[in-house]
mmCIF file of the N, C-alpha and C atoms, coordinates in Angstrom:
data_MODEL
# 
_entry.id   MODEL 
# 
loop_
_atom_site.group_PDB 
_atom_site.id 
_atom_site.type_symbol 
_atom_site.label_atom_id 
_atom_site.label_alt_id 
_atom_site.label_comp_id 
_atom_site.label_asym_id 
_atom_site.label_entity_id 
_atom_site.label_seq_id 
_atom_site.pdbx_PDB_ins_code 
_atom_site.Cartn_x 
_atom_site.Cartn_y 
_atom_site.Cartn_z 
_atom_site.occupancy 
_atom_site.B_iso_or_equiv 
_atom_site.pdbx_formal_charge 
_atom_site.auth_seq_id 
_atom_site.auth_comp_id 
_atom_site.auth_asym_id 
_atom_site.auth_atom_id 
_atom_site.pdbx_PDB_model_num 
ATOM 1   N N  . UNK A 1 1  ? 0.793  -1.206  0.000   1.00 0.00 ? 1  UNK A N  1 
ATOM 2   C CA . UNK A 1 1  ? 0.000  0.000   0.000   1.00 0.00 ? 1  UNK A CA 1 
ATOM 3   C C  . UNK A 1 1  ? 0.837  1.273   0.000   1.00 0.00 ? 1  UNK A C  1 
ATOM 4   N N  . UNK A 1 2  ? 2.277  0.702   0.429   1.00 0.00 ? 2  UNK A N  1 
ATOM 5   C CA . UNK A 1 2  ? 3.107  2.222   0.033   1.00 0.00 ? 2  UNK A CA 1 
ATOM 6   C C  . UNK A 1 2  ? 3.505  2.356   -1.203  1.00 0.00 ? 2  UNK A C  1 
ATOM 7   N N  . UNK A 1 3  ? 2.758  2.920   -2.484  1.00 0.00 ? 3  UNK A N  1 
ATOM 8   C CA . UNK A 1 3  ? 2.688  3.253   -3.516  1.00 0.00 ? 3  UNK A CA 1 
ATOM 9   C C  . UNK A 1 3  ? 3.387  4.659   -3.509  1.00 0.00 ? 3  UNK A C  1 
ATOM 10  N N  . UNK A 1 4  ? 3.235  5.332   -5.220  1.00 0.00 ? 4  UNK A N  1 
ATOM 11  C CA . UNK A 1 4  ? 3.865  6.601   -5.310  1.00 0.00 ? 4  UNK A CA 1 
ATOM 12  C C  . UNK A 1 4  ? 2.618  7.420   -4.977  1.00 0.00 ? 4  UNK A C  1 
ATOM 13  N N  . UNK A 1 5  ? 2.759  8.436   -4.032  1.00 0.00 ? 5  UNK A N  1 
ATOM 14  C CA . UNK A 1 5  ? 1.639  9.035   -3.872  1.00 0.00 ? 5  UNK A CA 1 
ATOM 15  C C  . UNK A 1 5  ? 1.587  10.286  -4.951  1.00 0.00 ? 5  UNK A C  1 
ATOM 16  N N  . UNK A 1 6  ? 0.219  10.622  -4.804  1.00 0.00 ? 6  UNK A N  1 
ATOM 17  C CA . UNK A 1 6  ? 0.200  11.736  -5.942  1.00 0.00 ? 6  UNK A CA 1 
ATOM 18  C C  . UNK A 1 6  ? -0.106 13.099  -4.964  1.00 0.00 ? 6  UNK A C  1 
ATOM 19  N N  . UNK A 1 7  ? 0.064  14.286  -5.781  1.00 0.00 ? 7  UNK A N  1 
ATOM 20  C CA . UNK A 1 7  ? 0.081  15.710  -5.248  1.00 0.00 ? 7  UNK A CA 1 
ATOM 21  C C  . UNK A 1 7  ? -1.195 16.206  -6.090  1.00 0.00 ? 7  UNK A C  1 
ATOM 22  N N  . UNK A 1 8  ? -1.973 16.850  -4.757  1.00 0.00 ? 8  UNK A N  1 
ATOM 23  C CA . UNK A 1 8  ? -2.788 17.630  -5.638  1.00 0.00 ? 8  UNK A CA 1 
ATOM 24  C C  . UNK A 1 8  ? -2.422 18.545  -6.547  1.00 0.00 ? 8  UNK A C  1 
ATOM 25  N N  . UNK A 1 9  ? -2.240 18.514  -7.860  1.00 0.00 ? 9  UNK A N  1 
ATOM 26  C CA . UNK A 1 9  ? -1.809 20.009  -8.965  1.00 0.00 ? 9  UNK A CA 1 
ATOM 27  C C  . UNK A 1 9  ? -2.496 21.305  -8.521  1.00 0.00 ? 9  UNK A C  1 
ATOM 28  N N  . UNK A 1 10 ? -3.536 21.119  -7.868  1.00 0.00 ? 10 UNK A N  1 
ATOM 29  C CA . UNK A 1 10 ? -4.247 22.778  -7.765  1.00 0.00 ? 10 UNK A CA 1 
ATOM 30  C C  . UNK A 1 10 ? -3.196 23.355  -6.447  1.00 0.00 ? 10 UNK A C  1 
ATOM 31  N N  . UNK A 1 11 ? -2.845 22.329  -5.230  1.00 0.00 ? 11 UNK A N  1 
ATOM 32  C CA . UNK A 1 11 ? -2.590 22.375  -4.148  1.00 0.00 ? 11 UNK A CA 1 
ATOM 33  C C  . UNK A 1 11 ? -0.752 23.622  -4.428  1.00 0.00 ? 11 UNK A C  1 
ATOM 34  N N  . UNK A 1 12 ? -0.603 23.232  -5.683  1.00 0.00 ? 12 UNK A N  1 
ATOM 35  C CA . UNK A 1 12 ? 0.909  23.660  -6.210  1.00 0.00 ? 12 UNK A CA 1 
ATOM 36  C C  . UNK A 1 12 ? 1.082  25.113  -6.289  1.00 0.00 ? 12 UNK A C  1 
ATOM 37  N N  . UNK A 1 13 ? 0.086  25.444  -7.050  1.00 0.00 ? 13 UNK A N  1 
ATOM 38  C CA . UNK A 1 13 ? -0.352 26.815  -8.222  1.00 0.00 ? 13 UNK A CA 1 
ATOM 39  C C  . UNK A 1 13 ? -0.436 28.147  -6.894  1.00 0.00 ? 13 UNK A C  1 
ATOM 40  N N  . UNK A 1 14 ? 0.404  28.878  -7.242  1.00 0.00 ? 14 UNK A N  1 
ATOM 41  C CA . UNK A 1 14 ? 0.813  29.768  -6.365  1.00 0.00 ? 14 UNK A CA 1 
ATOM 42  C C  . UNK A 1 14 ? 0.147  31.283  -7.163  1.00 0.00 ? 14 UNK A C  1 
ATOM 43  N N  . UNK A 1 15 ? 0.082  32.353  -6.351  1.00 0.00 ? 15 UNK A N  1 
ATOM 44  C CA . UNK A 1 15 ? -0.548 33.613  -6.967  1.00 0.00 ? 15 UNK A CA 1 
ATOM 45  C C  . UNK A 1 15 ? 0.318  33.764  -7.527  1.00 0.00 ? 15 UNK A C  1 
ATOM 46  N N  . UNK A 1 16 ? 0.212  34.150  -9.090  1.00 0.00 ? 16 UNK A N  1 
ATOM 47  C CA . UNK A 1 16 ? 0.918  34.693  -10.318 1.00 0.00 ? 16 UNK A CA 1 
ATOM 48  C C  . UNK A 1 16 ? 1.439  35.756  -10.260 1.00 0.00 ? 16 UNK A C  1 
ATOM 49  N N  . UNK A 1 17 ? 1.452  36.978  -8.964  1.00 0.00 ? 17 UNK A N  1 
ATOM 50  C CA . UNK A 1 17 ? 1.804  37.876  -9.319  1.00 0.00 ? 17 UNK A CA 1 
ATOM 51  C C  . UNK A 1 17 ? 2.859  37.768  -7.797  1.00 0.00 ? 17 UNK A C  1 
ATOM 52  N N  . UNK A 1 18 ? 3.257  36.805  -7.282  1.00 0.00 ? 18 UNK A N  1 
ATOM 53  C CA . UNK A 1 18 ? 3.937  37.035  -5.963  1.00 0.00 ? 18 UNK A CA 1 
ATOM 54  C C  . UNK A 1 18 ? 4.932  36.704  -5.996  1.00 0.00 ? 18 UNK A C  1 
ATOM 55  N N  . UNK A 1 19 ? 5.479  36.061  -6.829  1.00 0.00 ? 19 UNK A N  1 
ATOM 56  C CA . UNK A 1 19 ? 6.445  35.928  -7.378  1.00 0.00 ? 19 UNK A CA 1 
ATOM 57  C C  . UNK A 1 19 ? 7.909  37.461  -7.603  1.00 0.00 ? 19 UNK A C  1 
ATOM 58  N N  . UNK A 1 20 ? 6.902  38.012  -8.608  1.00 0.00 ? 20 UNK A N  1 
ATOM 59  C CA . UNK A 1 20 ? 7.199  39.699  -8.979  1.00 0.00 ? 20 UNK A CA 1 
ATOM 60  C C  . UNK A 1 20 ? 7.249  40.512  -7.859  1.00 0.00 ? 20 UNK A C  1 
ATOM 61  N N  . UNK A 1 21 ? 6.246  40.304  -6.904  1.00 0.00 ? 21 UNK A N  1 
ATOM 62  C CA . UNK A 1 21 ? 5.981  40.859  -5.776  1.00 0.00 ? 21 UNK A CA 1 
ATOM 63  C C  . UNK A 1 21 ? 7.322  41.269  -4.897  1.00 0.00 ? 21 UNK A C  1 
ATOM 64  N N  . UNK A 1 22 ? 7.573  39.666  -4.754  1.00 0.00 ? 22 UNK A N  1 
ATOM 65  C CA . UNK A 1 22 ? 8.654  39.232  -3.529  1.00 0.00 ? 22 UNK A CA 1 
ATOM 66  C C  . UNK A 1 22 ? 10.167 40.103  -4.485  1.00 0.00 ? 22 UNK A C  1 
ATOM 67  N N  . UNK A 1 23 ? 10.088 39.765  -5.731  1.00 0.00 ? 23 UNK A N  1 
ATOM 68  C CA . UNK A 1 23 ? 11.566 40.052  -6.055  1.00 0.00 ? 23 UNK A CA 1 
ATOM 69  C C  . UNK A 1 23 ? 11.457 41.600  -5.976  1.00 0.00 ? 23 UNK A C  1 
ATOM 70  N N  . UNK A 1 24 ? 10.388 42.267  -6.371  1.00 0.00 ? 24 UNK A N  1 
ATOM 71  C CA . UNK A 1 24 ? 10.660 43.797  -6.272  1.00 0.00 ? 24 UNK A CA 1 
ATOM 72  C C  . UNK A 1 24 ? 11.054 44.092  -5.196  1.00 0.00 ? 24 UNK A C  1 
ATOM 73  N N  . UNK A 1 25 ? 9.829  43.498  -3.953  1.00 0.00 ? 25 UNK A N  1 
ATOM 74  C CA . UNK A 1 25 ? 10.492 43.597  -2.870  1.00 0.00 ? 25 UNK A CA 1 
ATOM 75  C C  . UNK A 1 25 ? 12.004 43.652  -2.542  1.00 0.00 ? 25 UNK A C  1 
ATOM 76  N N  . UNK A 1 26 ? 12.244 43.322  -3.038  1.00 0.00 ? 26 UNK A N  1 
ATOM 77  C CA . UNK A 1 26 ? 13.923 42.544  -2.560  1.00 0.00 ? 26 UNK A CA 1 
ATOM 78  C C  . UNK A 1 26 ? 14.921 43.606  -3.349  1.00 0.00 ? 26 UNK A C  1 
ATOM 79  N N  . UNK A 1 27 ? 14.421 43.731  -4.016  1.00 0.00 ? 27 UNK A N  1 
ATOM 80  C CA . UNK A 1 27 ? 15.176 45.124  -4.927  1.00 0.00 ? 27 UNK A CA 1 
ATOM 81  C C  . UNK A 1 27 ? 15.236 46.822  -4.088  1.00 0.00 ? 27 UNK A C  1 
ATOM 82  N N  . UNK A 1 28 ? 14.041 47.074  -3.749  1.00 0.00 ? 28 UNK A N  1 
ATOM 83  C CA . UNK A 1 28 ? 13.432 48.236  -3.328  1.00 0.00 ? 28 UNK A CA 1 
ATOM 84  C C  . UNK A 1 28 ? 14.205 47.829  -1.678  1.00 0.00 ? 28 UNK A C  1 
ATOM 85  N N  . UNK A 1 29 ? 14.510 47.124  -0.831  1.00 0.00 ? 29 UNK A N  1 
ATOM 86  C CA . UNK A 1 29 ? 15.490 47.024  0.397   1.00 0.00 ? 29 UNK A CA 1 
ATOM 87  C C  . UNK A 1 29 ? 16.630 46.712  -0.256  1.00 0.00 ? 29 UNK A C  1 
ATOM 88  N N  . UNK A 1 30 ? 17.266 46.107  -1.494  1.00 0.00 ? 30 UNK A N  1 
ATOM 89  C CA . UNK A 1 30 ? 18.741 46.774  -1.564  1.00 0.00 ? 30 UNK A CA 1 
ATOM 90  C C  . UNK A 1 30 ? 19.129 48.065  -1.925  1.00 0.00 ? 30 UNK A C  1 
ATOM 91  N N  . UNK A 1 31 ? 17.844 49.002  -2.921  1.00 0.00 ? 31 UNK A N  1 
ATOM 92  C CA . UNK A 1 31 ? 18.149 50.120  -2.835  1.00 0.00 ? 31 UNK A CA 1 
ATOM 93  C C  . UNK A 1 31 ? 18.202 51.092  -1.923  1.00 0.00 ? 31 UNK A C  1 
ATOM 94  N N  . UNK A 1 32 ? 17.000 50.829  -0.930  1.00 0.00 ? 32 UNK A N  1 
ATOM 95  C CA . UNK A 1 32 ? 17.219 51.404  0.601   1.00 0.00 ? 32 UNK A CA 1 
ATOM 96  C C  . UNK A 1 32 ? 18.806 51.260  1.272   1.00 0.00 ? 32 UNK A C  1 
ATOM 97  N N  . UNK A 1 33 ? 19.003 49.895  1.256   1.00 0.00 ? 33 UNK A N  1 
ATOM 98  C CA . UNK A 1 33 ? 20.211 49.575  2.002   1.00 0.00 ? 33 UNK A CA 1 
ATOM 99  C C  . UNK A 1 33 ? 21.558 50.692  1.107   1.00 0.00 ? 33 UNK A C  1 
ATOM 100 N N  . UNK A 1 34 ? 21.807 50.604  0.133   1.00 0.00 ? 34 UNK A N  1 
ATOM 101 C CA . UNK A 1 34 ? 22.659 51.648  -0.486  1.00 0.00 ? 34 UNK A CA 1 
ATOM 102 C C  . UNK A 1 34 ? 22.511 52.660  -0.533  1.00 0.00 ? 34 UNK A C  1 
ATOM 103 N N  . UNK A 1 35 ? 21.440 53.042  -0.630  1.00 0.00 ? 35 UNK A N  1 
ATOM 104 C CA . UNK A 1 35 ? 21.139 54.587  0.039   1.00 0.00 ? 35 UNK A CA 1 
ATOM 105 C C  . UNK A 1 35 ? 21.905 54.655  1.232   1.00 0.00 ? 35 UNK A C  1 
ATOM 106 N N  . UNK A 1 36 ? 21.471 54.095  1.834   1.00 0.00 ? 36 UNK A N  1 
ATOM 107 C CA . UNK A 1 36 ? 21.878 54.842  3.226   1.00 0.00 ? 36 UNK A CA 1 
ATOM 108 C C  . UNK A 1 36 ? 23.110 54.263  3.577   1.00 0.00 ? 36 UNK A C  1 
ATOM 109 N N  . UNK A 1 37 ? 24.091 53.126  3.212   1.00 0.00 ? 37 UNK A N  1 
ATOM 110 C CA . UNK A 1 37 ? 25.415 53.199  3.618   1.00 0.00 ? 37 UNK A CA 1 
ATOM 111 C C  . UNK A 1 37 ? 26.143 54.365  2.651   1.00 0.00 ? 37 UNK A C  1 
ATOM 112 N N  . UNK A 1 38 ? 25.553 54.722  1.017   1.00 0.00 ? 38 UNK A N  1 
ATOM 113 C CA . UNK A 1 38 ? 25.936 55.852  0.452   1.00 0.00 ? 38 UNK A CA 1 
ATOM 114 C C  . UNK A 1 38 ? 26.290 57.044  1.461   1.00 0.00 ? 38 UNK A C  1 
ATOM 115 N N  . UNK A 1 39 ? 24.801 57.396  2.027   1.00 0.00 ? 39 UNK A N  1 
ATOM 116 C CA . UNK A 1 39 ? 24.786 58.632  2.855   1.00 0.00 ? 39 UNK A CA 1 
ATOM 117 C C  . UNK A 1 39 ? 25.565 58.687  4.391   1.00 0.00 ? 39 UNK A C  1 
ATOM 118 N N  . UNK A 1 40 ? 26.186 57.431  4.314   1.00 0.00 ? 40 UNK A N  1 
ATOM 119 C CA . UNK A 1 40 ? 27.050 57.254  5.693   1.00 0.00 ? 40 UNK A CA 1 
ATOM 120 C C  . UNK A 1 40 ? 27.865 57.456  5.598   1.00 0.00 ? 40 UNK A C  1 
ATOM 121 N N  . UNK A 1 41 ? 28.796 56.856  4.195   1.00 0.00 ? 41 UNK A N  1 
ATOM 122 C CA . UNK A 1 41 ? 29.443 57.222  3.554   1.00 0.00 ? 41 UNK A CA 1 
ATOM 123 C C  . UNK A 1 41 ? 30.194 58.752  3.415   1.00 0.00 ? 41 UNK A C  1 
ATOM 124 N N  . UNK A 1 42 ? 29.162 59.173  2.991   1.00 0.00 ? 42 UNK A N  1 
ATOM 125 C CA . UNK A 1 42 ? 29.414 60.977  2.614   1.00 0.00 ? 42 UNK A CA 1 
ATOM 126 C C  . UNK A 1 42 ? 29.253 61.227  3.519   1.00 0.00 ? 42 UNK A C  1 
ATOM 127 N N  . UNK A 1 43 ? 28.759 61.233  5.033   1.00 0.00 ? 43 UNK A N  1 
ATOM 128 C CA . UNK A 1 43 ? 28.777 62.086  6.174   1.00 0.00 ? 43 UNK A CA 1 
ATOM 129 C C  . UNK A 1 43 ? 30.166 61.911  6.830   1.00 0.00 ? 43 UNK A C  1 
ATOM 130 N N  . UNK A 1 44 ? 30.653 60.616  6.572   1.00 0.00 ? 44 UNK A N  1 
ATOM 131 C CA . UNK A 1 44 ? 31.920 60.492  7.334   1.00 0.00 ? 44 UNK A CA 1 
ATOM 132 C C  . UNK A 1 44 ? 33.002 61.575  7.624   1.00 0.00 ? 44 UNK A C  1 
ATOM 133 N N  . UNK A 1 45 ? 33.997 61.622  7.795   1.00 0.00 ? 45 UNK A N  1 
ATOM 134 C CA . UNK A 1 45 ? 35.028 62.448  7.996   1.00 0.00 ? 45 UNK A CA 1 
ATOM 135 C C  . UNK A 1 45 ? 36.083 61.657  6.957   1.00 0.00 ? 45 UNK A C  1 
ATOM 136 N N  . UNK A 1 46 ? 36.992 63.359  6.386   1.00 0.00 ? 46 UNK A N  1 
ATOM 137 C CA . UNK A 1 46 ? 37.629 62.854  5.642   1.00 0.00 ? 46 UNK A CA 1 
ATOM 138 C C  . UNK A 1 46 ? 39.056 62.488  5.913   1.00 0.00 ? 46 UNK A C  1 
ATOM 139 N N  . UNK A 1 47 ? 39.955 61.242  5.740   1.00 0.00 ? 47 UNK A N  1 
ATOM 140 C CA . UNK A 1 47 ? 40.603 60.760  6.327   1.00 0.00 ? 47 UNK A CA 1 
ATOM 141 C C  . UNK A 1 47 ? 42.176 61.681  5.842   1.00 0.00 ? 47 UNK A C  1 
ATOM 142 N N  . UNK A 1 48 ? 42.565 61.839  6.765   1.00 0.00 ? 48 UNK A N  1 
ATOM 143 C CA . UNK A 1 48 ? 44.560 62.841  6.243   1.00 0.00 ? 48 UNK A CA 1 
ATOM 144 C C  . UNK A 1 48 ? 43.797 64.284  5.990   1.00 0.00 ? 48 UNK A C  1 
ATOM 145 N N  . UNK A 1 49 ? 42.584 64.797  6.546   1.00 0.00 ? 49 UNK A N  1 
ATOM 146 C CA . UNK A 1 49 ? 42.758 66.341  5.946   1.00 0.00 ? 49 UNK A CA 1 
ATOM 147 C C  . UNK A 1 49 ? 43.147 66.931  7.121   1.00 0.00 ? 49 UNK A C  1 
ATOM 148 N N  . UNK A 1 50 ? 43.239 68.365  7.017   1.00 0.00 ? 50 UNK A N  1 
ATOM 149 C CA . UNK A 1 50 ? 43.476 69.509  7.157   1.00 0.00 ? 50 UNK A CA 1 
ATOM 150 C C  . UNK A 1 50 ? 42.742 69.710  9.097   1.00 0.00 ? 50 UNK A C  1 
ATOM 151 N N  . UNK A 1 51 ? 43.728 69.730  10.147  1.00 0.00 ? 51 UNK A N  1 
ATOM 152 C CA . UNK A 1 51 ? 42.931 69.752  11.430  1.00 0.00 ? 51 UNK A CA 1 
ATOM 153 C C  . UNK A 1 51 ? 43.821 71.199  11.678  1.00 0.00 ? 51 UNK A C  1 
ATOM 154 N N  . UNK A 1 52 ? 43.157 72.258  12.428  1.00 0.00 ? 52 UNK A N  1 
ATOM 155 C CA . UNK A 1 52 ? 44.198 73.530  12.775  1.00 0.00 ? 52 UNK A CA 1 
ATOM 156 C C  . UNK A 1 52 ? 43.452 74.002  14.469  1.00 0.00 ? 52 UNK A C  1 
ATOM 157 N N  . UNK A 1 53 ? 44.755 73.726  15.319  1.00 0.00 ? 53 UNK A N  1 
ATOM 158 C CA . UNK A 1 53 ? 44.324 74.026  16.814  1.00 0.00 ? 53 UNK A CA 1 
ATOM 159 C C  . UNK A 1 53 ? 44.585 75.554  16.375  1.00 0.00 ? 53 UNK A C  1 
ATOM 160 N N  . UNK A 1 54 ? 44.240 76.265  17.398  1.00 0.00 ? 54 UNK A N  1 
ATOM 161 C CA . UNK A 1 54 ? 44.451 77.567  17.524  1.00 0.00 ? 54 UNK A CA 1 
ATOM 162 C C  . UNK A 1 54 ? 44.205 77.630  18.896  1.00 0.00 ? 54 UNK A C  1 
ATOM 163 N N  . UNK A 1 55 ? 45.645 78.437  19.443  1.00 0.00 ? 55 UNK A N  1 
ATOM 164 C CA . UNK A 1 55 ? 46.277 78.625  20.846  1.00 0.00 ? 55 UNK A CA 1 
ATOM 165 C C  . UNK A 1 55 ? 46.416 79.780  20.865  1.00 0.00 ? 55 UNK A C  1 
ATOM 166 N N  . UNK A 1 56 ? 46.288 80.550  22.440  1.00 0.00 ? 56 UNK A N  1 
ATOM 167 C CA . UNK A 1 56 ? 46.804 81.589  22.800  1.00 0.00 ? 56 UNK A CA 1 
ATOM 168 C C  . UNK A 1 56 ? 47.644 81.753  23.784  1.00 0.00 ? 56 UNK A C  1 
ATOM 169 N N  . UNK A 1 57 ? 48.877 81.870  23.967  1.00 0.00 ? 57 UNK A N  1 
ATOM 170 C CA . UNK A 1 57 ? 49.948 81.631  24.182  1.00 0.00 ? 57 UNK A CA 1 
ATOM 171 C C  . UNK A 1 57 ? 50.561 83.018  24.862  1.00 0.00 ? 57 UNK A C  1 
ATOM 172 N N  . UNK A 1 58 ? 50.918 83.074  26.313  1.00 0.00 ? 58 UNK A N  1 
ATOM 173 C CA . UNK A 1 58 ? 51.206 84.404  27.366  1.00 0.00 ? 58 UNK A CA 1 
ATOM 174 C C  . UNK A 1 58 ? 52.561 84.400  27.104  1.00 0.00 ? 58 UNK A C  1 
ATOM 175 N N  . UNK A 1 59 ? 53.050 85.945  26.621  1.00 0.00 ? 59 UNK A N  1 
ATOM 176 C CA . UNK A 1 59 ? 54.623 85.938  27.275  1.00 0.00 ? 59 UNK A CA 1 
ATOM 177 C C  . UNK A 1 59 ? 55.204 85.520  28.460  1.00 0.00 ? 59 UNK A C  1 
ATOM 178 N N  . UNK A 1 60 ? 56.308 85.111  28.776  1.00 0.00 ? 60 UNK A N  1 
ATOM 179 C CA . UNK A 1 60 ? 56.715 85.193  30.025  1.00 0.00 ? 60 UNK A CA 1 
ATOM 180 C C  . UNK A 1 60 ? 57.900 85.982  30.036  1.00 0.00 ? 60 UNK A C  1 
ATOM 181 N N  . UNK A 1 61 ? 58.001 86.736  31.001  1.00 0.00 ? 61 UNK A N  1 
ATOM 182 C CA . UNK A 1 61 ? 58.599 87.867  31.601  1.00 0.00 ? 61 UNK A CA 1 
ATOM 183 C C  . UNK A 1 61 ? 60.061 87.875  31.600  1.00 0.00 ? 61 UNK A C  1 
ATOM 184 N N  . UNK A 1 62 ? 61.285 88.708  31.070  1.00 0.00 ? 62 UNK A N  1 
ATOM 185 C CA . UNK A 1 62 ? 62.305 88.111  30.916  1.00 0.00 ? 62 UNK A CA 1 
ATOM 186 C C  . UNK A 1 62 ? 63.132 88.833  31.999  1.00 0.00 ? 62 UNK A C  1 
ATOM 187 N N  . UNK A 1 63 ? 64.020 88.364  32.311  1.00 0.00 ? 63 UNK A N  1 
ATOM 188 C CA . UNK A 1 63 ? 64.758 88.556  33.071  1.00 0.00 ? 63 UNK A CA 1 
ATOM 189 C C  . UNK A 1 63 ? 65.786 90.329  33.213  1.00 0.00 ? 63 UNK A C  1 
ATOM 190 N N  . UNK A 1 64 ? 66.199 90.609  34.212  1.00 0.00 ? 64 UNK A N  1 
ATOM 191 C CA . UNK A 1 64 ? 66.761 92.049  33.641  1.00 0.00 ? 64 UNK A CA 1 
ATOM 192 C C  . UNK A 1 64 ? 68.088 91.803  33.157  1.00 0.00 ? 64 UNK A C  1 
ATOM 193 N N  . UNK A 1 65 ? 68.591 92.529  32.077  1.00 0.00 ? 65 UNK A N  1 
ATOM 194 C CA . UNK A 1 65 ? 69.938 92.144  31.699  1.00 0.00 ? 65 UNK A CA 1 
ATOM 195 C C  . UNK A 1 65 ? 70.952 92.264  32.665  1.00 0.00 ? 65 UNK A C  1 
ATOM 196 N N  . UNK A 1 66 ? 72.121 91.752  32.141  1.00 0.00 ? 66 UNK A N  1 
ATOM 197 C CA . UNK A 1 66 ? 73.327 91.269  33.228  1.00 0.00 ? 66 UNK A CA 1 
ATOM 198 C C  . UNK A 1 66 ? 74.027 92.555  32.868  1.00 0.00 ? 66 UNK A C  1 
ATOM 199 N N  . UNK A 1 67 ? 74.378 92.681  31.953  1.00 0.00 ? 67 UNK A N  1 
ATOM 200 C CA . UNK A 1 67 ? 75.136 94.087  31.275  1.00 0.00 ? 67 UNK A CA 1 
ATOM 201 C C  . UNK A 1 67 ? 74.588 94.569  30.276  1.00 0.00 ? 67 UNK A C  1 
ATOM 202 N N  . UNK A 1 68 ? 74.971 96.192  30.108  1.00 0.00 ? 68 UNK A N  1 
ATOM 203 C CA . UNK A 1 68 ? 74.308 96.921  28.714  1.00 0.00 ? 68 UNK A CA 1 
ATOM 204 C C  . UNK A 1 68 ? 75.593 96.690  27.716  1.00 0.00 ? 68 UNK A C  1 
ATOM 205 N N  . UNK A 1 69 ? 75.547 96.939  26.664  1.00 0.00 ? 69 UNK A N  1 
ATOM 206 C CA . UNK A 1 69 ? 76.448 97.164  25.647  1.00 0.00 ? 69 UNK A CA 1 
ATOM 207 C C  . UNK A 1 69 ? 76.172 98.258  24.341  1.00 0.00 ? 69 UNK A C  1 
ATOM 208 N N  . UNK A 1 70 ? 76.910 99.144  24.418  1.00 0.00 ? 70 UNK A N  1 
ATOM 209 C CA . UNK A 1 70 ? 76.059 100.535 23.591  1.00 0.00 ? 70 UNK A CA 1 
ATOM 210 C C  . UNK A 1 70 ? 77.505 100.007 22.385  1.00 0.00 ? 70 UNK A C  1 
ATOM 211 N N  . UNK A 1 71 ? 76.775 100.255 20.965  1.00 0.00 ? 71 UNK A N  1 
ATOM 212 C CA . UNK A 1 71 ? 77.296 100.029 19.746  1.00 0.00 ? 71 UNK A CA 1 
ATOM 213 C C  . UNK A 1 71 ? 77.745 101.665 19.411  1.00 0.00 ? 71 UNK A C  1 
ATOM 214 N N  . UNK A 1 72 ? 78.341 101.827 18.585  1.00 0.00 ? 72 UNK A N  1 
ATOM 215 C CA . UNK A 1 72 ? 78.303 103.330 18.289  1.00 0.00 ? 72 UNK A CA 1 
ATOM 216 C C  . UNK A 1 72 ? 78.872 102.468 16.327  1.00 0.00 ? 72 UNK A C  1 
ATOM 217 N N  . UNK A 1 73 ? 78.190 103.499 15.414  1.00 0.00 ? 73 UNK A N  1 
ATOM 218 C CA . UNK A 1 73 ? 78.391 103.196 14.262  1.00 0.00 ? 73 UNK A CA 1 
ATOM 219 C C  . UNK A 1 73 ? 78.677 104.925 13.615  1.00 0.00 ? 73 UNK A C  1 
ATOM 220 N N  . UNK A 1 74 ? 79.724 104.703 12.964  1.00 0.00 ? 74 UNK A N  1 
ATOM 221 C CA . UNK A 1 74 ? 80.205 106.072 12.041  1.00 0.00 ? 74 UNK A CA 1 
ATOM 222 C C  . UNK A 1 74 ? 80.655 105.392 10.657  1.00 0.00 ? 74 UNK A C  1 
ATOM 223 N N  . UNK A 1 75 ? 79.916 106.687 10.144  1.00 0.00 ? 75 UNK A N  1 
ATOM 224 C CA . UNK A 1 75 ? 80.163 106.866 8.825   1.00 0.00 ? 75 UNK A CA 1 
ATOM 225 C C  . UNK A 1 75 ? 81.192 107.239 7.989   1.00 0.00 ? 75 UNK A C  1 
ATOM 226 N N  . UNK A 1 76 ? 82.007 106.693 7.287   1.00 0.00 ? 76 UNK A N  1 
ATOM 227 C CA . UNK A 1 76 ? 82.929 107.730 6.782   1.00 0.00 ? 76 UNK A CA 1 
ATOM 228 C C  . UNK A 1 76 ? 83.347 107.983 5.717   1.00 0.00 ? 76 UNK A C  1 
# 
């Protein structure tokens, strides 16, 4: 009695259009998905550019000299 069993054919037949359905689907979330690693992409920071601290920086006070030395220059 264990014969080949048979399959209902109607039981098979799937909606004709879900097929199309599912793959668009599947299209329309990889274009989402590239979109947005695109736009992650471009927000990033760009790698080796251009960084500029800007400091403000106090004299410190110098000492009084040890000796003067006066130059004298003539012309002649």
């Amino acid at each position: 009695m264990n014969g080949p069993t048979r399959r209902n054919p109607r039981a098979r037949r799937r909606h004709p259009l879900l097929r199309p359905a599912l793959a668009a689907l599947g299209l329309l979330v990889l274009l989402l998905l590239g979109i947005s690693i695109g736009m992650a992409l471009e927000d990033g920071p760009n790698p080796g550019g251009t960084q500029t601290n800007v400091r403000t920086l106090t004299p410190q006070p110098l000492p009084p000299a040890a000796r003067t030395v006066t130059v004298t220059v003539t012309t002649g």
